[in-house]
C-alpha positions as CSV (number, residue, x, y, z in Angstrom):
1,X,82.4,84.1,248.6
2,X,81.8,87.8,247.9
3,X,84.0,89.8,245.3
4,X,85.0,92.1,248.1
5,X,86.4,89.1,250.2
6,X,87.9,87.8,247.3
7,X,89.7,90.9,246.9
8,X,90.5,90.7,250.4
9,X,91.9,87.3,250.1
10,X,93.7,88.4,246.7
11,X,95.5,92.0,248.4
12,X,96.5,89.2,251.2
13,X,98.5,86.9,249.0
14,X,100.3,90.2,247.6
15,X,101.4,90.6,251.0
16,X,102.6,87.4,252.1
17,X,104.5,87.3,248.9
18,X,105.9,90.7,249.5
19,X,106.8,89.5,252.8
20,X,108.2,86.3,251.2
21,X,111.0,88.2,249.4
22,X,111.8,90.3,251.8
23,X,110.2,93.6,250.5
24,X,108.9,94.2,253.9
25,X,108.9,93.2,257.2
26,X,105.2,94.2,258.3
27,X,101.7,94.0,256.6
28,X,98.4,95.5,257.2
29,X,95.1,94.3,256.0
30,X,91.7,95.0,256.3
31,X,89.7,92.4,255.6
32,X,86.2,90.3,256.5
33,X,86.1,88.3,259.2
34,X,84.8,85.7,257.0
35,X,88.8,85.9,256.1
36,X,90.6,85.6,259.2
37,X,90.2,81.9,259.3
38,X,92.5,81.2,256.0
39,X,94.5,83.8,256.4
40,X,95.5,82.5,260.3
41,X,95.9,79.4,259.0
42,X,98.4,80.8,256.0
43,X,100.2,82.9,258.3
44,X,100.8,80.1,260.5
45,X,102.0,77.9,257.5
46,X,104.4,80.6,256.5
47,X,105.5,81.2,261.0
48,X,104.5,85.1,260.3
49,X,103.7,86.6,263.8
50,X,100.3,88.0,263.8
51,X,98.3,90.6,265.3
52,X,93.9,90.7,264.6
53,X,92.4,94.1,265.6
54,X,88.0,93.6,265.3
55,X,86.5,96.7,264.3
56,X,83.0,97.8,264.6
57,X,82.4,98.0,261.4
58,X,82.6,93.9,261.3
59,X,85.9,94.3,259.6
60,X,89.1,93.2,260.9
61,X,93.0,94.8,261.1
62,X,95.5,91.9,260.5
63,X,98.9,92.9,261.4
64,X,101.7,90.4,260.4
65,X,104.8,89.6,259.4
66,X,107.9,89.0,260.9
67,X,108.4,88.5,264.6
68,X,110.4,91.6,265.4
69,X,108.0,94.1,263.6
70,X,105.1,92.6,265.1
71,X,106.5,92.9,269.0
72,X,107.0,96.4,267.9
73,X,103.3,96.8,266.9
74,X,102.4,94.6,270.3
75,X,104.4,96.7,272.7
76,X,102.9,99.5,272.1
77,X,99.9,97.9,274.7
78,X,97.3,99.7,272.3
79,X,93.9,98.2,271.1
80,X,92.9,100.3,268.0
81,X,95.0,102.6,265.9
82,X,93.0,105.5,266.7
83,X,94.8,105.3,270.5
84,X,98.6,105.5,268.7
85,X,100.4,108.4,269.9
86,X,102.0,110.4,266.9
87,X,104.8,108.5,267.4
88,X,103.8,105.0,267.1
89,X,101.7,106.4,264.0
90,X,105.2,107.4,262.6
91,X,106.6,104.1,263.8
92,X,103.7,102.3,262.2
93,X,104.1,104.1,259.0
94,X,107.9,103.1,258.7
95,X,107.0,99.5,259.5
96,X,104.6,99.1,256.8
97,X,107.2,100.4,254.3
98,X,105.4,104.0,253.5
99,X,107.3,106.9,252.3
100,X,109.4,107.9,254.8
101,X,109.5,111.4,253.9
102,X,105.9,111.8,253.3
103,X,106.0,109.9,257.1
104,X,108.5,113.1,258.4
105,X,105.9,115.6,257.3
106,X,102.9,113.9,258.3
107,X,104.5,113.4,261.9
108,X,105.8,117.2,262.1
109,X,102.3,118.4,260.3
110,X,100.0,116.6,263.5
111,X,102.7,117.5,265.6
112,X,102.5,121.4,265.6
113,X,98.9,121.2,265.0
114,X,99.3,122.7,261.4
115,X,97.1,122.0,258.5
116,X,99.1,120.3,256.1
117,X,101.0,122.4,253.1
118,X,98.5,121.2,250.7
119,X,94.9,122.4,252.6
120,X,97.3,126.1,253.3
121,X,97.4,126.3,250.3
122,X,93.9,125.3,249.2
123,X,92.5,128.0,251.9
124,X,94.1,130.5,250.3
């Protein structure tokens, strides 16, 4: 096993325990597929939903965590993140338990098109 996967497998463990005391509700990794295999089986152990996104890149997006967060994730009918709307980004973002202020300005920011505050001000 490389380092990288058993980095992989070590930021997954984080997670699960994360989920485990209720930090959050929905994880994201991405991971080798060389991974996918113990962490299905330790998702299944643990009855977190799950959904596994291949890349090109031969990596894979694991979504999991609790049913209700995962049906969110599902119902979007979407088969890479790169086709979420800006709201399901914003959605996403909230899920996964990221700032949700910094997740208000990055929504209004795509939304009117506007370079963030920070490249404005780098232009200048």
């Amino acid at each position: 096993m490389s380092i990288n996967e058993q980095i992989g497998l070590s930021v997954f463990f984080h997670m699960l325990y994360e989920l485990n005391k209720g930090l959050r509700t929905l994880s994201l990794l991405t991971t080798s597929e060389k991974n996918v295999g113990l962490i299905m089986e330790q998702l299944e152990k643990c009855k977190y939903d799950s959904i596994v996104e291949t890349l090109q890149s031969g990596y894979v997006n694991i979504f999991f965590g609790k049913p209700d967060s995962v049906n969110v994730i599902r119902s979007f009918r979407k088969t890479t993140l790169r086709d979420f709307t800006l709201e399901e980004d914003f959605i996403l973002g909230v899920l996964l338990g990221y700032n949700k202020d910094q997740q208000c300005k990055r929504y209004l920011t795509r939304k009117s098109g506007r370079a963030p505050v920070e490249s404005q001000a780098a232009a200048l």
